[in-house]
C-alpha positions in Angstrom: -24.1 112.0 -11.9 -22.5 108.6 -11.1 -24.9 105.6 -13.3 -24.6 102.0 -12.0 -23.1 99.8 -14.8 -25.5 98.2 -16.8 -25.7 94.6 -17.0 -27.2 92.7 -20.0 -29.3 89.5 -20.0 -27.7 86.7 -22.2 -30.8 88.1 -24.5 -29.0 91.5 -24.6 -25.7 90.4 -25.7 -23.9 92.2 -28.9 -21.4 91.6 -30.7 -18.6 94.5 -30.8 -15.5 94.8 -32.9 -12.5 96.1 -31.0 -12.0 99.2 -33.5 -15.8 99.9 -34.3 -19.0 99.8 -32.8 -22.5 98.2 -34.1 -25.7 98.7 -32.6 -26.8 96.7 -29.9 -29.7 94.0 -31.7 -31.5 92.2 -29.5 -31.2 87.9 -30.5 -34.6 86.3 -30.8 -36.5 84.3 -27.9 -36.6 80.9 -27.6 -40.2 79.3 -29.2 -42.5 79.9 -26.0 -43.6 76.4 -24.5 -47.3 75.5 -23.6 -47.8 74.5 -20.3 -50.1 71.9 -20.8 -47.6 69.9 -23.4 -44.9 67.8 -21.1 -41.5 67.8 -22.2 -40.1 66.0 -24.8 -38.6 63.2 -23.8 -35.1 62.1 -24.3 -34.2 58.4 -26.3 -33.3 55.6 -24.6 -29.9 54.7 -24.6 -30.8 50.8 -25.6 -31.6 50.0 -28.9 -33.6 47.0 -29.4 -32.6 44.2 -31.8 -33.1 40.7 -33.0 -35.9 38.5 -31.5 -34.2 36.1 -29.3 -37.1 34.3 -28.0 -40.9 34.4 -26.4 -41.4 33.7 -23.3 -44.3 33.2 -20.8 -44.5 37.0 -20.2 -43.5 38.3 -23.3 -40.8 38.9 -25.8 -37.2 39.1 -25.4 -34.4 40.9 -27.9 -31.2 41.6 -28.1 -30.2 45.0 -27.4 -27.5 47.9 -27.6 -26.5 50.7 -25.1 -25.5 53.6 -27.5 -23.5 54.7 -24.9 -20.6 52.0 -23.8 -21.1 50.0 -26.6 -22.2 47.0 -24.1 -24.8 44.6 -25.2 -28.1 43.3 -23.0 -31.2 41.2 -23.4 -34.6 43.3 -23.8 -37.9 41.8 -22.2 -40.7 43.5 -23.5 -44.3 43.1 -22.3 -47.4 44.9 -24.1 -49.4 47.1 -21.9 -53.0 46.5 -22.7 -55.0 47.9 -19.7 -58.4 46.0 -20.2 -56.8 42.8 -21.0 -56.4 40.5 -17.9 -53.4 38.4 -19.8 -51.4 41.6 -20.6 -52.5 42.9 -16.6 -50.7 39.4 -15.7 -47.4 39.8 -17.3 -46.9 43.2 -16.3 -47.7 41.4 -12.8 -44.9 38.9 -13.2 -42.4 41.6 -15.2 -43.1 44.0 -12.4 -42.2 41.5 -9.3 -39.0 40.2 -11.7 -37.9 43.9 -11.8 -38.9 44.6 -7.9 -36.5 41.6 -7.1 -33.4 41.7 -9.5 -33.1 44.9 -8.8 -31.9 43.9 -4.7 -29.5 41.2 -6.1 -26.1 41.4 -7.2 -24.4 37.5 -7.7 -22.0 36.4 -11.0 -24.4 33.2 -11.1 -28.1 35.4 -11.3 -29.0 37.4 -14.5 -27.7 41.5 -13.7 -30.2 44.2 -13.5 -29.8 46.9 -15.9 -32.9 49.2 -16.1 -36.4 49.5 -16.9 -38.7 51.7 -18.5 -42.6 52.5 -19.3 -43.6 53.3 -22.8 -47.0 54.7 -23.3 -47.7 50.8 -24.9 -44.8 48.5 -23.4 -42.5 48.2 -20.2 -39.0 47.1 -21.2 -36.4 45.6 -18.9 -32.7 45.5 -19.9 -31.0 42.8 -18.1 -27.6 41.0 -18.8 -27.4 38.9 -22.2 -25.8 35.5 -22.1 -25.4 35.3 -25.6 -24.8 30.9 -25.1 -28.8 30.9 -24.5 -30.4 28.5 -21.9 -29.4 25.0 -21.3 -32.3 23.6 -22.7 -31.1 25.4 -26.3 -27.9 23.9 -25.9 -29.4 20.2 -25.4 -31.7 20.6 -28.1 -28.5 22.0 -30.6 -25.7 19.4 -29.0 -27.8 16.9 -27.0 -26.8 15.5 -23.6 -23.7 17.1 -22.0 -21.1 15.0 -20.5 -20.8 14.9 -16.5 -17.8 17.4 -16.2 -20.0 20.2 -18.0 -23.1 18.8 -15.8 -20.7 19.1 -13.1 -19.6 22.3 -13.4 -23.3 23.9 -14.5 -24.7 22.3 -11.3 -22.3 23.7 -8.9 -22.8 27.6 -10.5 -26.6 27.0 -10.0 -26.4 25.3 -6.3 -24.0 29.0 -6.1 -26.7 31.0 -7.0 -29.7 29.2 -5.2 -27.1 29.2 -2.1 -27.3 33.4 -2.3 -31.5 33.0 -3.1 -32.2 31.1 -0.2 -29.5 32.7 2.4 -31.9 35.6 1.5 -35.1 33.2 1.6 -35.9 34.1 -1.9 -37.3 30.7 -3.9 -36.7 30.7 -7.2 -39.8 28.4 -8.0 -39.1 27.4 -11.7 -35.5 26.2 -11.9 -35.1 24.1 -15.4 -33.2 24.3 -18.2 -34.8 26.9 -20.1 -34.6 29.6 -17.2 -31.2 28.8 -16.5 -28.7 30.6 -19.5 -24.7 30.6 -19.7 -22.5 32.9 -21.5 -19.8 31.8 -24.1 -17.3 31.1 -21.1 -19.1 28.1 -19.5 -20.5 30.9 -17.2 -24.3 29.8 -15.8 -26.7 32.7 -15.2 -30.2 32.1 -13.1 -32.8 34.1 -15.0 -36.8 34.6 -15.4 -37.7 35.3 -11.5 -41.4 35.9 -12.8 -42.0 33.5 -10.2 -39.4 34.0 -7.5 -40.9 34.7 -4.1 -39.4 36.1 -1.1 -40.6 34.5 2.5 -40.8 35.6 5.7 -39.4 33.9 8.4 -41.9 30.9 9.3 -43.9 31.1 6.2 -44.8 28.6 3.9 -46.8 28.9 -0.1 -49.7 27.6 -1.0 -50.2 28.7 -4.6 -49.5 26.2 -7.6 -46.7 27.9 -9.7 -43.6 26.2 -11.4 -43.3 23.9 -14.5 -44.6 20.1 -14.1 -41.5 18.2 -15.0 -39.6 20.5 -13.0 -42.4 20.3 -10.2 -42.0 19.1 -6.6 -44.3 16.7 -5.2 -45.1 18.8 -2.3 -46.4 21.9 -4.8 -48.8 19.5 -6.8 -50.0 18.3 -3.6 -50.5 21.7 -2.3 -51.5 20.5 1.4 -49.5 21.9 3.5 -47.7 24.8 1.7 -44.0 24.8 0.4 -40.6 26.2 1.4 -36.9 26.9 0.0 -36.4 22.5 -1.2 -39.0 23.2 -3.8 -35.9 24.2 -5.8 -34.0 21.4 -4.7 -36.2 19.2 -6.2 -36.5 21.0 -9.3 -32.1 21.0 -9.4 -32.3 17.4 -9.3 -34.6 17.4 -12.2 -32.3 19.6 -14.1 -29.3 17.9 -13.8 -31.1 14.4 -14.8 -32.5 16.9 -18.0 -28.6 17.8 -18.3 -28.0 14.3 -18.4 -30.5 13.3 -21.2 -32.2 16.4 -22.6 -35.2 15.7 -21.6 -36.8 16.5 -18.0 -37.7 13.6 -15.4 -41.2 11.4 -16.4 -41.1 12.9 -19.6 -43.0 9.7 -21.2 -45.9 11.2 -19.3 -48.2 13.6 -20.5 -50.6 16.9 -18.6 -52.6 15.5 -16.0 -50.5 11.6 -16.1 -47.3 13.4 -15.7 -48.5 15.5 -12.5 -50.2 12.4 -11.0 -46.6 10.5 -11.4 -45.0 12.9 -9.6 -47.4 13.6 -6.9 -47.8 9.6 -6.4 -44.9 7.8 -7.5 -42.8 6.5 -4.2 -39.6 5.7 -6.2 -36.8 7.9 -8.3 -36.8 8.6 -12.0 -34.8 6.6 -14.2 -31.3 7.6 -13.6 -28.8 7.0 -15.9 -26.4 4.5 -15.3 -23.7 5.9 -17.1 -23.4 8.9 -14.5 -21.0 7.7 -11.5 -21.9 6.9 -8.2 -21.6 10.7 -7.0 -23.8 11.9 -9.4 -26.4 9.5 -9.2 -25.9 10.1 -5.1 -26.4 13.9 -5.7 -29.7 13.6 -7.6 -31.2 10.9 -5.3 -30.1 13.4 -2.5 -32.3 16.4 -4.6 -35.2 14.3 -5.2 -36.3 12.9 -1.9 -39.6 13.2 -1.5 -40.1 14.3 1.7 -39.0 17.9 1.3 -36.6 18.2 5.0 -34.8 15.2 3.9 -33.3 17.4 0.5 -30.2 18.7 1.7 -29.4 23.0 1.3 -28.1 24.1 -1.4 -25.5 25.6 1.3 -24.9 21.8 2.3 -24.9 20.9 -1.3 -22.2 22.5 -2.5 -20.1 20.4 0.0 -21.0 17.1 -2.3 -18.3 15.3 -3.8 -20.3 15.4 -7.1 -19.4 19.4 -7.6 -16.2 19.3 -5.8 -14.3 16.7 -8.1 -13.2 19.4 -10.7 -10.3 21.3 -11.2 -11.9 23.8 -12.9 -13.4 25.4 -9.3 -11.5 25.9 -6.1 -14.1 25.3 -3.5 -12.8 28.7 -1.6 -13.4 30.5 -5.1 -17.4 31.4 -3.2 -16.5 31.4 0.6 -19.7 29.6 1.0 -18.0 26.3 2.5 -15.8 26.0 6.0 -13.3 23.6 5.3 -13.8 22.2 8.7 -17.2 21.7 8.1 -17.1 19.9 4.6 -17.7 16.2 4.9 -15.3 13.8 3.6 -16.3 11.7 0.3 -16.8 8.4 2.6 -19.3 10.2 4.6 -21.5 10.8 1.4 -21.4 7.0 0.5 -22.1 6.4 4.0 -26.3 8.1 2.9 -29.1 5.7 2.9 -31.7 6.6 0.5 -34.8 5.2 1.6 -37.5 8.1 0.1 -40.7 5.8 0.9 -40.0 6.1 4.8 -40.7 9.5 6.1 -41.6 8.4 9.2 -38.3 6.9 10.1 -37.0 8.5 13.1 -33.6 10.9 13.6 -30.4 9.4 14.8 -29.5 11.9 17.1 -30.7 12.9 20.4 -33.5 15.6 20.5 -30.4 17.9 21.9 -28.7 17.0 18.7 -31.4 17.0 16.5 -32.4 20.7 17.1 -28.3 22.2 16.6 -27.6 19.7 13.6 -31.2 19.3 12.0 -32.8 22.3 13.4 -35.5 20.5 14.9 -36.9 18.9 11.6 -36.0 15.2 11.7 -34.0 14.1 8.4 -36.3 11.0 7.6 -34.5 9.9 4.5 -31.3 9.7 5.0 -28.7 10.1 7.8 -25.2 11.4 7.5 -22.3 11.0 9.6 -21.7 14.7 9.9 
C-alpha cells in the first residue's frame, strides 16, 4: 500500500548520521506562557547618562543609542497620577512631544522618540552638547556682535518656519535656545509652543517675565505670532549683556515695567546702529508695528556677515529685500500707536494686510 511521506514538526526533528541510524527523540517544549502575564518587554536602545540640567518640567540627561553609537538629550518627567504638578508636566511633555514630532528645521531641536515607563515618560531629542545661551553668558559673559549676529539670524530662521506654520513659540530666551559646538543654534523646550488657527488670538498668561511682551502681561485683548518678536529683542539685548531687559526690577515691579513703561530698555551703545535698529524694531510696543520674522531676516543687522549667504534658507526674494538706506530711513516712535498708515487703504491691505503699521514706516 502506497503511505504519504511523513512530515515532522520542527519538535520532531532528529538527528541522523549518514552511516547509522539513532532513534528519533523528541526535543523538549518551550516553557508554556501564562496568558494573563504580558510579554517581556525589550530594552530601550537609549541609555541614560549624566544630569545635564532641571528644568520647569523635569529632568534632562545625556544619553546613548546602543545602536549607532549617536548621542541625544533625555527629558524625563515622573508620572505621579494623584499629584496635580506631576499631571502638569506630563501636560507640557506631552504637547512638546505632540509638536516636535511634525517639525523638521536645522535651527529647532530634532525629534527622536519617546517612551512610557510604568513611573516616567522619556523623550529623546537632539543634544547640543554647547548648552543654552544663557550657560554660555554665564561661563564667557557677553558675546561680541558678530556671534550675536549670527545666533540671531539662526533663531529669526527657526521662528520664520514656527510662524509660516502659525506655531508661537511663547518662551524664546536664552536658556531655551541651545547651540552645538559648531556655532549651530537649536530652538528647544516647546512646553509652551502653541499652534493657532487662522484668526485666533491667546489669552492665557504663559512665558518668562523678562522675556515677556507687554501685550501677554496685559492680557486684554489676546496675543498673536509678535509675542516672539518681542521676546527676540529681549534675547539679543541678554546676548549683549548677559542679563535679560529690566533686569534691575524684581516679581511684580519688573511685570509692571514692562506692561507700563512707554520707552525702550537700555540699549547698549557699544552695539552699531543696525543692531540697536534691529532691537528697537523687535521691541515696539504695539505688537503690528514688530516686523515678521520673515521680514526680519531681510535686516541689515543679520545680513552683514560673511559667514551666511542670505540664499543659504530660500526664505528671502532678492527682489524683495530692502536696501540698507531704507532701514535707516524707520522712525521709531513706540508711544504713538495711533499714528496713522502712509499708504492708501488700497495699499495698506496688499503691503500691511490691513493692520496699520503705527510705529514706524518703511519705504518698501
Amino acid at each position: 500500500m502506497h503511505q504519504s511521506p511523513r512530515y515532522l514538526s520542527p519538535w520532531d526533528a532528529s538527528l541522523e548520521s549518514p552511516t547509522e541510524k539513532h532513534p528519533c527523540h523528541r526535543l523538549p517544549l518551550p516553557p508554556p506562557t501564562s496568558p494573563n502575564k504580558p510579554p517581556k518587554k525589550s530594552p530601550s536602545k537609549w541609555k541614560k547618562g549624566k544630569l545635564l540640567g532641571r528644568g520647569t518640567f523635569g529632568h534632562v540627561f545625556a544619553g546613548f543609542n546602543s545602536e549607532n553609537g549617536t548621542m541625544c538629550a533625555v527629558k524625563e518627567v515622573k508620572v505621579i497620577t494623584d499629584d496635580p504638578t506631576s499631571k502638569e508636566c506630563l501636560k507640557q511633555l506631552n504637547q512638546e512631544i505632540s509638536l516636535l514630532s511634525e517639525l523638521s528645521h536645522p535651527n529647532i531641536v530634532q525629534y527622536y522618540g519617546s517612551e512610557l515607563g510604568s513611573d516616567k515618560l522619556s523623550v529623546y531629542l537632539e543634544y547640543a552638547s554647547g548648552g543654552s545661551l544663557h550657560k554660555l553668558l554665564g561661563e564667557y559673559g557677553p558675546f561680541k556682535e558678530p556671534v550675536i549676529r549670527s545666533y540671531t539670524r539662526q533663531i529669526l530662521s527657526g521662528l520664520a518656519y514656527l510662524h509660516a506654520r502659525n506655531t508661537v513659540h511663547r518662551d524664546i530666551k536664552g536658556a531655551n535656545i541651545l547651540v552645538d559646538p559648531n556655532g549651530e543654534i537649536k530652538l528647544a523646550d516647546f512646553g509652551m509652543a502653541k499652534h493657532m488657527t487662522s484668526c485666533s488670538s491667546m489669552l492665557s498668561f504663559k512665558g518668562s517675565p523678562y522675556w515677556m511682551a507687554p501685550e501677554v502681561i496685559m492680557n486684554a485683548h489676546g496675543y498673536s505670532l509678535a509675542v516672539d518678536i518681542w521676546s527676540l529683542g529681549c534675547t539679543v539685548l541678554e546676548m549683549a549683556t548677559s542679563k535679560p531687559p529690566w533686569s534691575q526690577y524684581e516679581g511684580v515691579a519688573a511685570i509692571f515695567k514692562i506692561a507700563n513703561s512707554k520707552g525702550f530698555p537700555e540699549i547698549p551703545n557699544n552695539l552699531s546702529k543696525d543692531a540697536q535698529n534691529f532691537i528697537k524694531l523687535c521691541l515696539q510696543r504695539e505688537p503690528t508695528a514688530r516686523p515678521t520674522a520673515l521680514k526680519l531676516l531681510q535686516h541689515p543687522f543679520v545680513q552683514d556677515q560673511s559667514m551666511v549667504e542670505p540664499t543659504k534658507l530660500n526664505l528671502v526674494d532678492d527682489r524683495r529685500r530692502p536696501s540698507k538706506g531704507s532701514w535707516d530711513e524707520i522712525s521709531l516712535a513706540s508711544s504713538s500707536p495711533e499714528s496713522p498708515c502712509s499708504n492708501s487703504t488700497q495699499q495698506c491691505k496688499s503691503a500691511c494686510g490691513g493692520s496699520h503699521r503705527s510705529s514706524y514706516q518703511t519705504s518698501y
